[in-house]
KEDRENKE-202699 format. One line per 4 residues: number of its first residue (from 0); their letters; for each residue x, y, z of C-alpha. Coordinates in Angstrom, 2 decimals. Example, Ala and Ser with C-alpha at 12.3 -4.5 7.8 and 13.67 -1.06 7.14 Angstrom:
BEGIN
0	AS	12.30:-4.50:7.80; 13.67:-1.06:7.14
END
This chain:
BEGIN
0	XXXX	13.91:-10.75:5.99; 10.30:-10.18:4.66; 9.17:-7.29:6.66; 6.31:-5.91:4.03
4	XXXX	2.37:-7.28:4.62; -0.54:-6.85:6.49; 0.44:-7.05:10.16; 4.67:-7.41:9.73
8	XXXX	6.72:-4.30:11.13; 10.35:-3.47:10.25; 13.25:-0.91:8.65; 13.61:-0.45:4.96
12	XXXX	17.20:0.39:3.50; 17.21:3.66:1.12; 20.98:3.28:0.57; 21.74:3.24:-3.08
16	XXXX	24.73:1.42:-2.82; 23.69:-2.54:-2.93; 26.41:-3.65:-1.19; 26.20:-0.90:1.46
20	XXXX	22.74:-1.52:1.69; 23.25:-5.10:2.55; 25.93:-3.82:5.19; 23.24:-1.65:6.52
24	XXXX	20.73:-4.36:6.62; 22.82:-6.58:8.62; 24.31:-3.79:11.13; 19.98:-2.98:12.12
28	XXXX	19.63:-6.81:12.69; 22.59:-7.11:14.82; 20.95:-4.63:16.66; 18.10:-6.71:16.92
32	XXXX	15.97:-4.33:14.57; 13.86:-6.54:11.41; 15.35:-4.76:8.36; 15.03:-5.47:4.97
36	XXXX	16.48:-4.14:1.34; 13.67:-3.43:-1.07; 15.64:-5.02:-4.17; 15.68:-8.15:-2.04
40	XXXX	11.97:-8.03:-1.30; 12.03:-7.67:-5.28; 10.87:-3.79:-4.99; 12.44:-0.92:-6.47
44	XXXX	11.41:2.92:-6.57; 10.78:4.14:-9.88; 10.07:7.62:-8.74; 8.02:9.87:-7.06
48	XXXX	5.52:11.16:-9.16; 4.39:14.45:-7.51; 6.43:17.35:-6.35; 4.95:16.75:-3.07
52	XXXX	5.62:12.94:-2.41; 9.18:13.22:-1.57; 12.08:15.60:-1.05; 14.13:16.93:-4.65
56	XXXX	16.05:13.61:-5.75; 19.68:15.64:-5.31; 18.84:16.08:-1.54; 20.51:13.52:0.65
60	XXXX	18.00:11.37:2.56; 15.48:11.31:-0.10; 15.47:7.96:-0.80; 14.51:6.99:2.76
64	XXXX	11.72:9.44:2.90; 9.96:8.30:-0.14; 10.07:4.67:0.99; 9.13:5.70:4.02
68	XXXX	6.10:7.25:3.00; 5.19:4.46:0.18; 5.78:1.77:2.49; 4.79:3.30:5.68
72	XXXX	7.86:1.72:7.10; 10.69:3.87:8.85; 13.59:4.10:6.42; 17.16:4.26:7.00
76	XXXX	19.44:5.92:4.12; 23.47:6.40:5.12; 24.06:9.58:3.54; 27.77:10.31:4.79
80	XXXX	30.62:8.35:6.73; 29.11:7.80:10.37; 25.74:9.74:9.57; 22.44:7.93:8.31
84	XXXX	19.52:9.57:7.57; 16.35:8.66:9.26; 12.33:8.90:7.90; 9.38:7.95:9.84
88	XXXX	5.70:8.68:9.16; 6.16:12.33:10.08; 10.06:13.35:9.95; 12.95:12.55:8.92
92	XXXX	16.48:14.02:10.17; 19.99:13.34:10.08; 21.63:10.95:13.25; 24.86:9.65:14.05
96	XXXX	25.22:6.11:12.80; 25.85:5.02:16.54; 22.44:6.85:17.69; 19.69:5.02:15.36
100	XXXX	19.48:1.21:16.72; 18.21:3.51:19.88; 16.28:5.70:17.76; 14.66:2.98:15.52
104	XXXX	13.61:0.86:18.52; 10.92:3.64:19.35; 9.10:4.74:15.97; 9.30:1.14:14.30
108	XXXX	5.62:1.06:16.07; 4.92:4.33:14.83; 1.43:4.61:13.35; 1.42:5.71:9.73
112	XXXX	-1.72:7.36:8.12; -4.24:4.38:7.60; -4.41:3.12:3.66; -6.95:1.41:2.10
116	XXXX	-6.17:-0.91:-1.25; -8.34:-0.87:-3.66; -8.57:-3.78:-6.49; -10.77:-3.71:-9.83
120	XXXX	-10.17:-4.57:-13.22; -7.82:-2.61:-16.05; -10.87:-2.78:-18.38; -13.38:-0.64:-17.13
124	XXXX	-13.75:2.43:-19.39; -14.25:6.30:-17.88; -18.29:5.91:-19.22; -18.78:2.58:-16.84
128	XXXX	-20.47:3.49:-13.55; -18.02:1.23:-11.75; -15.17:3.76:-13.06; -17.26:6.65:-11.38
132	XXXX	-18.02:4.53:-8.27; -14.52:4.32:-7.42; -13.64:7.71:-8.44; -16.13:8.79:-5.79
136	XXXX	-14.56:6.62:-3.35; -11.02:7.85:-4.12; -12.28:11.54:-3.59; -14.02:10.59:-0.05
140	XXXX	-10.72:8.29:1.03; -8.61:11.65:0.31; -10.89:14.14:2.05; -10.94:11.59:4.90
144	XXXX	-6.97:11.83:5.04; -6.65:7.80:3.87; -3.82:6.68:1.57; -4.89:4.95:-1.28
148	XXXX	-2.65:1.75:-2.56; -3.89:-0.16:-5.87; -2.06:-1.75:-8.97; -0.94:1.01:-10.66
152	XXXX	-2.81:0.89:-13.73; -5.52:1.84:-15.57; -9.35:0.90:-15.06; -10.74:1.17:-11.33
156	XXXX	-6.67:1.53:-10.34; -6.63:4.61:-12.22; -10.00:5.89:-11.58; -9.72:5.62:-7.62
160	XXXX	-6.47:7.22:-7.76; -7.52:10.09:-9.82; -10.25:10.88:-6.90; -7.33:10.65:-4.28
164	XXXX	-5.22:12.71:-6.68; -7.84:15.74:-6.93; -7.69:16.28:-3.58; -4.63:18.04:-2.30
168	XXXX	-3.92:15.49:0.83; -4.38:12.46:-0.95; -1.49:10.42:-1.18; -1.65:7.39:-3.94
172	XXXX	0.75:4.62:-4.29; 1.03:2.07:-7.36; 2.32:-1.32:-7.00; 3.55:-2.37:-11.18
176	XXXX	4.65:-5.71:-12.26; 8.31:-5.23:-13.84; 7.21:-7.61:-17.00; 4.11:-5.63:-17.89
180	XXXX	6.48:-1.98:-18.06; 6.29:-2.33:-22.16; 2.89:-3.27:-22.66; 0.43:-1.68:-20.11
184	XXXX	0.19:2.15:-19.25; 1.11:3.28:-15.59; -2.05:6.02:-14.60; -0.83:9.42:-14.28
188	XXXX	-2.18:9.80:-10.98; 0.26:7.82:-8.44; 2.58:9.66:-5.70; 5.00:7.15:-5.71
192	XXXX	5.30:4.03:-8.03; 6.95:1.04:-6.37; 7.71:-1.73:-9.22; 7.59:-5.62:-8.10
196	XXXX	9.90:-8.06:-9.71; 6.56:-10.38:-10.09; 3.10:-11.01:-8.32; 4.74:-12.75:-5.46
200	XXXX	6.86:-9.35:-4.50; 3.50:-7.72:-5.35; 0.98:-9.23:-3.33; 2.56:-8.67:-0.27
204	XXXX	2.60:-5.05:-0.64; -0.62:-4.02:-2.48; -2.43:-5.88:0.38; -0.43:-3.99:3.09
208	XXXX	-3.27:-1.70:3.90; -6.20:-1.30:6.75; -8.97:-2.22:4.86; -9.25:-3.71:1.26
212	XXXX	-11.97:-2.57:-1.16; -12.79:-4.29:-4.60; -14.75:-3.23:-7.55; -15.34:-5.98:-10.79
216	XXXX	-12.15:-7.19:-12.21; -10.55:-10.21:-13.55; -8.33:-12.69:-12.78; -5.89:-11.07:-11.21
220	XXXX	-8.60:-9.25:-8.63; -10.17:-12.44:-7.72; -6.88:-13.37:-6.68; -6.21:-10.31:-4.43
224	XXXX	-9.47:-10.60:-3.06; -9.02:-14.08:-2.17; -6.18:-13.57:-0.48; -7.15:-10.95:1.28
228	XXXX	-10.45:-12.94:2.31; -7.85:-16.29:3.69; -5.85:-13.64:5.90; -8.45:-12.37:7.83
232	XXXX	-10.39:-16.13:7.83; -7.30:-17.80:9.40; -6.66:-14.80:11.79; -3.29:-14.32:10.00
236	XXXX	-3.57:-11.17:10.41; -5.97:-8.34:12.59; -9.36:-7.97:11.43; -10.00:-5.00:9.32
240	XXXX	-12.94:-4.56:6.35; -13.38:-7.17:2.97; -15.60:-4.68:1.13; -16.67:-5.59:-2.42
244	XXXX	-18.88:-3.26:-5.07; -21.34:-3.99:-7.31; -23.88:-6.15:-8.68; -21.13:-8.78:-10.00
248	XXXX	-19.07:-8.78:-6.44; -22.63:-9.56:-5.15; -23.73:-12.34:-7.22; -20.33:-13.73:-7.16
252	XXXX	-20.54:-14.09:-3.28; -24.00:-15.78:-3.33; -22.09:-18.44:-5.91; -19.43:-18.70:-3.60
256	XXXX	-21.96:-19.74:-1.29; -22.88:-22.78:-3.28; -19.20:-23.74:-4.14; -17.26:-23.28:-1.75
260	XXXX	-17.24:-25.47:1.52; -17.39:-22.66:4.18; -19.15:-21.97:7.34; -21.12:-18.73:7.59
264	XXXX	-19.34:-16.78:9.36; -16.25:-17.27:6.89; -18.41:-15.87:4.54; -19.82:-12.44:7.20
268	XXXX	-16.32:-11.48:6.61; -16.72:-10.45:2.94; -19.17:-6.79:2.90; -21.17:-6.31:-0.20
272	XXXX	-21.55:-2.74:-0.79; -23.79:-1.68:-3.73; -22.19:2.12:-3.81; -18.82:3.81:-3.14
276	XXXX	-21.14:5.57:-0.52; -22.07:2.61:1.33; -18.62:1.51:1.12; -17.03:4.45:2.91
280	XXXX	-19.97:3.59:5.52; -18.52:0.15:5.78; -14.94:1.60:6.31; -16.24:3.60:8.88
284	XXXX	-14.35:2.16:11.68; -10.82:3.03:9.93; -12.52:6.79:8.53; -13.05:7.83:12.45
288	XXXX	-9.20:8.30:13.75; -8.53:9.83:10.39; -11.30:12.21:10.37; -9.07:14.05:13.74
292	X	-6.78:16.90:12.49
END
């Protein structure tokens, strides 16, 4: 069962063992509870990157707690014969097997710290003011206690989640592409980097966020953007910000104008922002429950 994307709810299984895990899977949806397995989702951990982001790897119950927190999903990890451990956005403990159907009914609605993806292109240098732009929007995400999600890589990706990185709450996950491992350089700056089989295990995830932001890019951020853009214009999902930065973002949208057969309003949904600053101004309805310790 796909439970990862914008607006879809469910329990991830940390168990290492596969075939346990698909035990596991099945036992939470006989209880009525969506659960999924991340290598069937075509997702797998490849580590937390901070000391912070998760519990010490020979700890039992660590797995759940840092897909817990990339995700923002509650995790379930068994740990011993008739115990499973148990992460939501803000714990995590050990339960008797028999006590978490019970337990997992209440947090699956849990709120999780609101995240905001951000999508740009791998090409923009550190001298580009687009790098700085979302730098300074990575910095003012972290400070407003907002998870940042992008790509993974280097360019904008990199740049916004150095600003996230440089402050100490800001939490910054990476979604890679499995084919690309040999050829193009993870940024140094991630908390957690979650590695998709392909784009389609990809998408799903690096749009899973409360607002989507996108600086100049290529290809591959037109096509985030666009999807993005379709799931809010078909009301597939909750309405939440379409923010995109700079000059090109802007021009492209007046072309889309001309090309694309749209009403108006389809287009109101997608908010130029010339700065970072005005940006965070257009996130503004997301930035107020975060700005409350």
């Amino acid at each position: 069962m796909t439970i990862v994307g914008p607006g879809r709810r469910g329990v991830l299984v940390a168990t290492a063992d596969p075939a346990r895990a698909r035990r596991d899977r099945e036992w939470l949806e006989d209880a009525g509870i969506p659960a999924a397995v991340p290598a069937e989702l075509g997702l797998r951990l490849k580590g937390a990157m901070q000391a912070s982001a998760a519990r010490a790897e020979h700890e039992a119950g660590w797995r759940a707690e840092a897909w817990s927190r990339a995700l923002r999903r509650p995790a379930v990890e068994s740990v011993e014969e008739g115990e499973v451990y148990v992460a939501g956005a803000t714990w995590g403990k050990r339960r008797a097997r028999g006590d978490v159907p019970d337990l997992m009914r209440r947090p699956i609605e849990e709120r999780f710290p609101p995240r905001v993806a951000v999508f740009g292109g791998a090409w923009i240098a550190e001298d580009q003011p687009e790098y700085g732009e979302a730098l300074a929007l990575g910095r003012r995400l972290a400070e407003a206690r907002i998870e940042v999600i992008t790509g993974g890589y280097q360019g904008i990706m990199a740049a916004a989640s150095r600003g996230a990185a440089e402050r100490a709450s800001g939490l910054v996950v990476g979604v890679t592409i499995a084919p690309w491992s040999e050829r193009v350089d993870v940024n140094e700056w991630l908390s957690f980097e979650v590695e998709a089989a392909d784009l389609f295990a990809r998408l799903p995830l690096i749009c899973d966020a409360d607002a989507w932001v996108a600086f100049p890019g290529g290809v591959g951020t037109l096509s985030e953007i666009a999807l993005c853009w379709s799931l809010v214009q078909t009301n597939s999902v909750e309405p939440r910000p379409l923010v995109i930065v700079g000059e090109r973002w802007d021009q492209a949208l007046r072309d889309f104008r001309e090309l694309l057969i749209a009403e108006d309003l389809h287009f109101d949904l997608v908010r130029p922002a010339a700065t970072a600053e005005r940006a965070i101004e257009l996130l503004g309805q997301i930035l107020h429950p975060a700005s409350n310790p």
